[in-house]
N, CA, C and O atoms as a printed pandas DataFrame, in Angstrom:
     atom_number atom_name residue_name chain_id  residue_number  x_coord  y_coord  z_coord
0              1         N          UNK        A               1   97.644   -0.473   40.068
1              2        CA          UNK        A               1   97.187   -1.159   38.866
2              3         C          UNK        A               1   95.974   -2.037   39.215
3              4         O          UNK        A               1   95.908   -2.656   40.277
4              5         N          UNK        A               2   94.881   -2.065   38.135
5              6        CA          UNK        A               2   93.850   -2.676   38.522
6              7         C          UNK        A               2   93.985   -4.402   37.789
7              8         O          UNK        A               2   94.239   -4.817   36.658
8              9         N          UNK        A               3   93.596   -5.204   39.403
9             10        CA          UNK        A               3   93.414   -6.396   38.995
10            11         C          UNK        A               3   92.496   -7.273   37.544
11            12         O          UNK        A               3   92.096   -6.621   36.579
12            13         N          UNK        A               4   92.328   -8.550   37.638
13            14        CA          UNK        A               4   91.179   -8.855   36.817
14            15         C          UNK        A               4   89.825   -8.748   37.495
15            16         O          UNK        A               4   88.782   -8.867   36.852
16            17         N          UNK        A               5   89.853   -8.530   38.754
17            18        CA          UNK        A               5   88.909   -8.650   39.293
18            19         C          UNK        A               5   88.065   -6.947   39.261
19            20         O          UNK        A               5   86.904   -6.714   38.926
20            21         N          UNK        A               6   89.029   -6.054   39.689
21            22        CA          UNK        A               6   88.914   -5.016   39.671
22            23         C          UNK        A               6   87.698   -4.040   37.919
23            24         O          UNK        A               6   86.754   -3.319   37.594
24            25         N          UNK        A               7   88.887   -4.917   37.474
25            26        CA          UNK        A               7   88.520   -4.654   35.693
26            27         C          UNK        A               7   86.967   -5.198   35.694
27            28         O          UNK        A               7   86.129   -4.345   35.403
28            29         N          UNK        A               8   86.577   -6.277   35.932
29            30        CA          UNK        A               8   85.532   -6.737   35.890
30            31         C          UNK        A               8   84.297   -6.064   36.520
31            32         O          UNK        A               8   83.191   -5.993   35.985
32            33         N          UNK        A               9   84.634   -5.586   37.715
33            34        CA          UNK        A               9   83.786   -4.989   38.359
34            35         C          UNK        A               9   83.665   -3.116   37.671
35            36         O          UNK        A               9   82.657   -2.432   37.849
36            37         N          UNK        A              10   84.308   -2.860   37.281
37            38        CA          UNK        A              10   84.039   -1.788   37.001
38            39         C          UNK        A              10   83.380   -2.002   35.437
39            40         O          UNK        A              10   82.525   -1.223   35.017
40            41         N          UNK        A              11   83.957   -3.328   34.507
41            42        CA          UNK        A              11   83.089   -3.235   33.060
42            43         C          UNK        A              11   81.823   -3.815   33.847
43            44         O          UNK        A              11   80.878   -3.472   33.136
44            45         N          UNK        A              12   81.310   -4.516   34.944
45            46        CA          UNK        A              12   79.718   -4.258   35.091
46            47         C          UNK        A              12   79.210   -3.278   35.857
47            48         O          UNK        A              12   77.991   -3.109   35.840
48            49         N          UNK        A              13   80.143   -2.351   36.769
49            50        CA          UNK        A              13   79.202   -0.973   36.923
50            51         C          UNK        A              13   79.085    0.156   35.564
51            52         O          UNK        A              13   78.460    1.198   35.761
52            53         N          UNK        A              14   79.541   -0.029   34.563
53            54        CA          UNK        A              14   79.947    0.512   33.353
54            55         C          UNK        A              14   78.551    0.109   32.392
55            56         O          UNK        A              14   78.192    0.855   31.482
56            57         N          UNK        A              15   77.773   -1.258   32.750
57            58        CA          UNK        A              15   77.071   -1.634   31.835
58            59         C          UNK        A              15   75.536   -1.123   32.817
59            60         O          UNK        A              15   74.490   -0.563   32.489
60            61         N          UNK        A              16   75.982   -1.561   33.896
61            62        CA          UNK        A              16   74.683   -1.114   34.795
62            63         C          UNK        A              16   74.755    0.317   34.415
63            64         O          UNK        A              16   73.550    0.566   34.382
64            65         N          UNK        A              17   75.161    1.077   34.204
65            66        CA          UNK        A              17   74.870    2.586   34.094
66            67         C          UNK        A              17   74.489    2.880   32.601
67            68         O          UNK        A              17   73.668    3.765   32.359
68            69         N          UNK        A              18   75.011    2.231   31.705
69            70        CA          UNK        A              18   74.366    2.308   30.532
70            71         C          UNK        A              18   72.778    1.615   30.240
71            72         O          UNK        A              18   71.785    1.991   29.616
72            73         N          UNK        A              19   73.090    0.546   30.955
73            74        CA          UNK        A              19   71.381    0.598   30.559
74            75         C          UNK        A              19   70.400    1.396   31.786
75            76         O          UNK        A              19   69.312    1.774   31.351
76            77         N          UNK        A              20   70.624    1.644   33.027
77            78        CA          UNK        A              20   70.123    2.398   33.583
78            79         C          UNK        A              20   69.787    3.761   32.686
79            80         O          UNK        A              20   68.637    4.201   32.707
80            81         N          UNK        A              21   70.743    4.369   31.955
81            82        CA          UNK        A              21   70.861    5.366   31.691
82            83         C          UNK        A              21   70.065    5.418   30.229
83            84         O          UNK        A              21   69.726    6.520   29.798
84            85         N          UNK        A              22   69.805    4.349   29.559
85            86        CA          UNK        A              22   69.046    4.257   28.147
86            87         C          UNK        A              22   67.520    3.765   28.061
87            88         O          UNK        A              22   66.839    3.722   27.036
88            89         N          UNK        A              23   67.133    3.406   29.356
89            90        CA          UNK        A              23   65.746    2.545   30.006
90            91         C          UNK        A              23   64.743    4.036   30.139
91            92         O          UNK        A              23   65.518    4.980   30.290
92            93         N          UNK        A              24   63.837    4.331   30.132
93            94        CA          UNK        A              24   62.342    5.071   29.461
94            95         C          UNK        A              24   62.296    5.483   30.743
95            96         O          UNK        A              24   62.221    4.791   31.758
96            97         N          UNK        A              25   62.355    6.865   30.614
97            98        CA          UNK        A              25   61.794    7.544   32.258
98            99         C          UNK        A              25   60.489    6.740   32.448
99           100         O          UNK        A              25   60.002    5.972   31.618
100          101         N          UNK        A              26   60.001    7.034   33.667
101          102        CA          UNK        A              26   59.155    6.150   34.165
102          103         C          UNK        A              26   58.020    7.559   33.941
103          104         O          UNK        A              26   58.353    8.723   33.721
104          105         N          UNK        A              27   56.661    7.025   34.074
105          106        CA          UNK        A              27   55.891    8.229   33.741
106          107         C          UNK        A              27   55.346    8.381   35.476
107          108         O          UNK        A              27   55.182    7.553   36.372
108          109         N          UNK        A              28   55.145   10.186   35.367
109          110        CA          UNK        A              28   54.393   10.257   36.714
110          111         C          UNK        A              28   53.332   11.281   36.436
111          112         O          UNK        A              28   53.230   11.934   35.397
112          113         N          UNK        A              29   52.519   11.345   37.540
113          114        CA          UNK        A              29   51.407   12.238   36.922
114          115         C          UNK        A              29   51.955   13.432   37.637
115          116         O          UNK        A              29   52.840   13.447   38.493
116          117         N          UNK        A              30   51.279   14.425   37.141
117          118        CA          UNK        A              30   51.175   15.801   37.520
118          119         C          UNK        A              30   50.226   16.112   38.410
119          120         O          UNK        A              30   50.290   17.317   38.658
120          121         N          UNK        A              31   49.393   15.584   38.992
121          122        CA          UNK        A              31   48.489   15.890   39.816
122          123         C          UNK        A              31   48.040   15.026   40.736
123          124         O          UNK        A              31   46.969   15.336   41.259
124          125         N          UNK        A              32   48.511   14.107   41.058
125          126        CA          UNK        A              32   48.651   12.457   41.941
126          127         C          UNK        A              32   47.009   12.033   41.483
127          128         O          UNK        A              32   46.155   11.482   42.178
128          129         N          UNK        A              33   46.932   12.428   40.297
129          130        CA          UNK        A              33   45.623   11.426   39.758
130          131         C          UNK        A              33   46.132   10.272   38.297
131          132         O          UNK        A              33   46.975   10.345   37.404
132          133         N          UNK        A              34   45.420    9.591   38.575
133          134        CA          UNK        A              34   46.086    8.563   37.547
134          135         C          UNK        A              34   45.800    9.504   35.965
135          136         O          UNK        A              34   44.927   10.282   35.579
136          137         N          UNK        A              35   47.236    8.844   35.291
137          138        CA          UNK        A              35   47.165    9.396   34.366
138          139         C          UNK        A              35   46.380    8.673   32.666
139          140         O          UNK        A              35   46.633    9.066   31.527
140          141         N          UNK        A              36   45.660    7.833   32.980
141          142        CA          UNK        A              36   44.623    7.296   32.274
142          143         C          UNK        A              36   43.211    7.409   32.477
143          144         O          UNK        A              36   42.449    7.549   31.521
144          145         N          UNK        A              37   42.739    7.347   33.883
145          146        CA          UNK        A              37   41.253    7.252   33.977
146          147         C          UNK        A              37   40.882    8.778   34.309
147          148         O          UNK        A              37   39.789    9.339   34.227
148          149         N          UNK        A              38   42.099    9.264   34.700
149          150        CA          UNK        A              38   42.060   10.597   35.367
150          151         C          UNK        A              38   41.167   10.779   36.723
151          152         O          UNK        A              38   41.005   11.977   36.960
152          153         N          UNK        A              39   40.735   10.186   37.384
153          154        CA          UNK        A              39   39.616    9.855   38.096
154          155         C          UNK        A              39   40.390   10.230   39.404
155          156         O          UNK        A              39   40.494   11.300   40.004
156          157         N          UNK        A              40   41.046    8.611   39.711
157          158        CA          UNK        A              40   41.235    8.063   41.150
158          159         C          UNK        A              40   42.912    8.649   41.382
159          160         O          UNK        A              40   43.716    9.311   40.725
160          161         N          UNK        A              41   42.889    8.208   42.251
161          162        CA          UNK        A              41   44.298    8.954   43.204
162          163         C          UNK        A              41   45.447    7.834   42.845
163          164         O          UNK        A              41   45.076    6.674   43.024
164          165         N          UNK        A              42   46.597    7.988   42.432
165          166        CA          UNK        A              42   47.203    7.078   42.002
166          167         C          UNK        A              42   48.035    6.074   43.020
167          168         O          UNK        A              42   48.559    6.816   43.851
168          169         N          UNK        A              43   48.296    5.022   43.239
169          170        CA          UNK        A              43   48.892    4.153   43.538
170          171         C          UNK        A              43   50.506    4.958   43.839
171          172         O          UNK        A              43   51.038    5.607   42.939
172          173         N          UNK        A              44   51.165    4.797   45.235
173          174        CA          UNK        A              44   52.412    5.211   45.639
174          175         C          UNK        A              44   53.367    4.804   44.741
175          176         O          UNK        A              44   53.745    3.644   44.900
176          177         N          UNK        A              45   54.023    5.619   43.558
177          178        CA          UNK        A              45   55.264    5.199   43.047
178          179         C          UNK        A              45   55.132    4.758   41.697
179          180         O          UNK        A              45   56.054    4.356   40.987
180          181         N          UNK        A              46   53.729    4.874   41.335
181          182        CA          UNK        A              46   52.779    5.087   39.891
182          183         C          UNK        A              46   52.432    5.709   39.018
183          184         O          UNK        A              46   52.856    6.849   39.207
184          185         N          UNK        A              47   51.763    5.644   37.920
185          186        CA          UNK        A              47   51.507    7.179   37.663
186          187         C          UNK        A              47   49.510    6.642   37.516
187          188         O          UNK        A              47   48.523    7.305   37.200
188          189         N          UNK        A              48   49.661    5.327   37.883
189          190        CA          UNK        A              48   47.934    4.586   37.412
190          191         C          UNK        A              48   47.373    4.423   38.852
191          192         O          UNK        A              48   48.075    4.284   39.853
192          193         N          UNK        A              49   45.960    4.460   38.825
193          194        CA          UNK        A              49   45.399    4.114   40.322
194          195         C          UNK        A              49   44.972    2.581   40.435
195          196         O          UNK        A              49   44.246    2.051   41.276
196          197         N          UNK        A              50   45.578    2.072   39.439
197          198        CA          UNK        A              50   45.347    0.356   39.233
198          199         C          UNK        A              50   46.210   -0.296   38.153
199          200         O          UNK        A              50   46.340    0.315   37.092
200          201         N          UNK        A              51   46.748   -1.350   38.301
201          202        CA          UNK        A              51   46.984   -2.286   37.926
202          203         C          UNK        A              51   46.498   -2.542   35.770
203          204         O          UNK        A              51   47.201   -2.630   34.764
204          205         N          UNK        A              52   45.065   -2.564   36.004
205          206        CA          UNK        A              52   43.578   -2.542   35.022
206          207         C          UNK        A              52   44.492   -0.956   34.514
207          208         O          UNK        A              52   45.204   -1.115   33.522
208          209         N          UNK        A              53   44.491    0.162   34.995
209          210        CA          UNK        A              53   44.667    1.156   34.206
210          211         C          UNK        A              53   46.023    1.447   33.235
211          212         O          UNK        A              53   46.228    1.744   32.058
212          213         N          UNK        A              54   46.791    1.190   34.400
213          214        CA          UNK        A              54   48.152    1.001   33.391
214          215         C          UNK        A              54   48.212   -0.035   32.581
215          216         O          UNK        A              54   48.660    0.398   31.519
216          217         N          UNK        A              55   48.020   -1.100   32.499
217          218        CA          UNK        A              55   47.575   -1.879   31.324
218          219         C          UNK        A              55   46.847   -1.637   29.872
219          220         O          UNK        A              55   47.054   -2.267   28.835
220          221         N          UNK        A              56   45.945   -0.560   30.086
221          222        CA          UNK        A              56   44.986   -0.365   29.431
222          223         C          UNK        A              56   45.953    0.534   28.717
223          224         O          UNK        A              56   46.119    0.239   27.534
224          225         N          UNK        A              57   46.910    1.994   29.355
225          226        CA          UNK        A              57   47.576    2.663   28.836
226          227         C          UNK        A              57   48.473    2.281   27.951
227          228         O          UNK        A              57   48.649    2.648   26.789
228          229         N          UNK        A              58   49.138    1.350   28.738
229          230        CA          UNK        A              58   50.438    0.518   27.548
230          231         C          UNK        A              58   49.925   -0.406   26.554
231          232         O          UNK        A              58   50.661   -0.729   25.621
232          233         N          UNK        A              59   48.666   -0.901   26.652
233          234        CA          UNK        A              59   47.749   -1.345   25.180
234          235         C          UNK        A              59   47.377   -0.145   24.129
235          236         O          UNK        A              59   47.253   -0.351   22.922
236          237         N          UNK        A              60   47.222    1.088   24.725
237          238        CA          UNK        A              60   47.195    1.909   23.992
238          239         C          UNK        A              60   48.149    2.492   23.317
239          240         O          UNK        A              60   47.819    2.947   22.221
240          241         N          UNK        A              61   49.242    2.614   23.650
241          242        CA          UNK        A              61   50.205    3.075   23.542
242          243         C          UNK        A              61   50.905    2.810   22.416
243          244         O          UNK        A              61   51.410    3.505   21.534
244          245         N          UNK        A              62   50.796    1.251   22.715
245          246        CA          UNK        A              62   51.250   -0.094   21.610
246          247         C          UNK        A              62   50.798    0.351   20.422
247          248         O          UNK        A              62   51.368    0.588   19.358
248          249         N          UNK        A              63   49.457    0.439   20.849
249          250        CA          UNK        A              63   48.391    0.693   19.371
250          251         C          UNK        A              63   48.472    1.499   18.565
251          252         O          UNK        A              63   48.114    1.255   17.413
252          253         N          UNK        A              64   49.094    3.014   19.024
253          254        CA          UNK        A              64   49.460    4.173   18.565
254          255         C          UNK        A              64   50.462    4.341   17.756
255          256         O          UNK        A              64   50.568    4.932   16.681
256          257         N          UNK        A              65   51.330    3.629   18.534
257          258        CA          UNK        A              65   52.952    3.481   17.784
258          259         C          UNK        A              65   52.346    2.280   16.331
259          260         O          UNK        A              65   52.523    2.529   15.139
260          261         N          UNK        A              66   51.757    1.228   16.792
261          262        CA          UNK        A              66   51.871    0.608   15.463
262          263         C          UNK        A              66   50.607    1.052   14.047
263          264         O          UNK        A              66   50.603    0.549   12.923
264          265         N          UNK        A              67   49.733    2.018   14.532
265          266        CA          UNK        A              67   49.441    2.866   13.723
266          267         C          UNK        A              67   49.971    3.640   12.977
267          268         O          UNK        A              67   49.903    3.512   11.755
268          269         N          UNK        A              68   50.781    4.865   13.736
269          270        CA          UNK        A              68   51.718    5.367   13.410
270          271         C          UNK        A              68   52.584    4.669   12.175
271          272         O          UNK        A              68   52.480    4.778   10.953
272          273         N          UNK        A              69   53.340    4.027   12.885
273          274        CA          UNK        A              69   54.166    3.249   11.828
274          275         C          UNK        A              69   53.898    2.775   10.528
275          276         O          UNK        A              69   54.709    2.793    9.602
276          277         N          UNK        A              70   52.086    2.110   10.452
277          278        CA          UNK        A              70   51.547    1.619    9.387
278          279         C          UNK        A              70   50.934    3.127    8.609
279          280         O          UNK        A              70   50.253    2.810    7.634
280          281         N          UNK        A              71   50.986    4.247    8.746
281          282        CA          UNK        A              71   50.562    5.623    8.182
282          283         C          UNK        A              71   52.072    6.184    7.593
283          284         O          UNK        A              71   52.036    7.229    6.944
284          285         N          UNK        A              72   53.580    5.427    7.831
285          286        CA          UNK        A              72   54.158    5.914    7.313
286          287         C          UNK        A              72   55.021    4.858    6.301
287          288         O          UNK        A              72   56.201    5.139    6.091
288          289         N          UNK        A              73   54.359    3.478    5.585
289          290        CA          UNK        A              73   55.109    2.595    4.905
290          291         C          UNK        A              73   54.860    2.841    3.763
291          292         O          UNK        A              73   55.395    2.196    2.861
């Protein structure tokens, strides 16, 4: 029989896996070139060759979605 302690630990490996499991694949490129400037070689474990680029992407991104959204009220 499982303790309180037991119980506990398994309702937070239970929550760690749900949000692990509901959190946005991470993006990677297809060709180890960044996937915004398309240019430069991307940063180990990235999908941007800077800092400046992925920024620029997720400003865009933003922008798209709240376009989007305002084309369908």
């Amino acid at each position: 029989m499982m303790d309180e302690a037991d119980l506990a630990q398994k309702r937070e490996q239970d929550m760690i896996k749900a949000a692990l499991s509901s959190r946005e694949r991470s993006l990677q490129s297809p060709d180890g070139k960044c996937i915004w400037c398309k240019d430069e070689i991307i940063v180990v474990g990235t999908a941007f060759c800077s800092a400046e680029c992925g920024d620029d992407y997720n400003k865009y991104q933003r922008e798209m979605k709240q376009r989007l959204g305002r084309q369908y009220q």
